[in-house]
N, C-alpha and C positions, 0 to 999 in steps of 0.2 A: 441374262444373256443379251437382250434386245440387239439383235442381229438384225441388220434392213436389208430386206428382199424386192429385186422386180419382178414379177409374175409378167410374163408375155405371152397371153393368147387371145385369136379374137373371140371366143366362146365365154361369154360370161358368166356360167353356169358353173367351168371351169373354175375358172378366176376365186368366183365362190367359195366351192368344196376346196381347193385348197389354203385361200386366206385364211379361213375357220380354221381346219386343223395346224397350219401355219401360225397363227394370234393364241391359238390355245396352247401352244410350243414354245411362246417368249418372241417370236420373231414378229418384226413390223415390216407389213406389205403395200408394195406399192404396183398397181397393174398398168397396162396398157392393152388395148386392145389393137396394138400392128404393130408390128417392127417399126414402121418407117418412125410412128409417134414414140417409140424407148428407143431409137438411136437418136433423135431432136431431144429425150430426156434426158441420155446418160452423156449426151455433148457437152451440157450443162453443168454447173458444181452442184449435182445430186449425185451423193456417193453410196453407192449398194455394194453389200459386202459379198451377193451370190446374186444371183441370176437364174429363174427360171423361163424355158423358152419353150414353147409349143410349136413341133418342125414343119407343122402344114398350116397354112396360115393365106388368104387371100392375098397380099397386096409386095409381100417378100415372104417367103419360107426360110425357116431355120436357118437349113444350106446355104442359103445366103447373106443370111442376117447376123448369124456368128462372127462370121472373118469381118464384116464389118464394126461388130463389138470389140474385138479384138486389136483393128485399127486404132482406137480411142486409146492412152497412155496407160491412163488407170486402171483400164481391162483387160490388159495385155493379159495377165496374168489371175484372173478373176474366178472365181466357182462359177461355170455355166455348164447347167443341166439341160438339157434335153428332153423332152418329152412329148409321145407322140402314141398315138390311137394304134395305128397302122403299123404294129411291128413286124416288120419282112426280116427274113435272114439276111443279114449283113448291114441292117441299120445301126445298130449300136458302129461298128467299123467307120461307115459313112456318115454317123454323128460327129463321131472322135476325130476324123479327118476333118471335118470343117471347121475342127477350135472347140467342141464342146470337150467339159474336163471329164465328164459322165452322162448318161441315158438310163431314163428309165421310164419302162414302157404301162401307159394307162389304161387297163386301172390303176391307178400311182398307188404301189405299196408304201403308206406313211413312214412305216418302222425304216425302210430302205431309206427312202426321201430323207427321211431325217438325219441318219446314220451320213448320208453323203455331205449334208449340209453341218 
């Protein structure tokens, strides 16, 4: 498979438990701990086939950070998940509005995770 992933969250801990089951699934992960540092990556010719994003984040949130993703040519059209602690009714909605292709809420169900990716 070796499918390349970016992991965006600033929680390392995060970052962690999904690389693992991520690396043990065929996929190769690459993290960032901000938005602002994976939109300075993906400007670049580092090409990732999906995208995972964590919508609360210090320095730009999700919300913000997506339509930026999206700006970029090659991510027009790209897998980007969302992922977020804090599920309220009507965040998957207000993910999907701001350019993500799906959500899903953590504790990240792998089998799901997977299944999107």
């Amino acid at each position: 498979m070796n499918r390349k992933l970016l992991i965006i969250d600033d929680d390392a801990r995060n970052i962690f438990a999904l690389t693992a089951v991520l690396r043990a699934s065929g996929f190769t992960c690459h993290s960032c701990q901000s938005a602002t540092e994976a939109l300075d990556l993906l400007r670049t010719n580092e090409v990732f086939d999906a995208i995972l994003i964590d919508m609360m984040m210090p320095d730009l949130d999700g919300y913000d950070a997506i339509p930026r993703i999206r700006n970029i040519d090659r991510y027009r059209d790209a897998t980007i998940i969302a992922i977020t602690a804090q599920a309220m009714p009507g965040d998957r909605e207000r993910c999907l509005q701001a350019g993500a292709s799906e959500y899903v809420a953590k504790p990240v169900d792998v089998d799901k995770l997977l299944g999107l990716l």
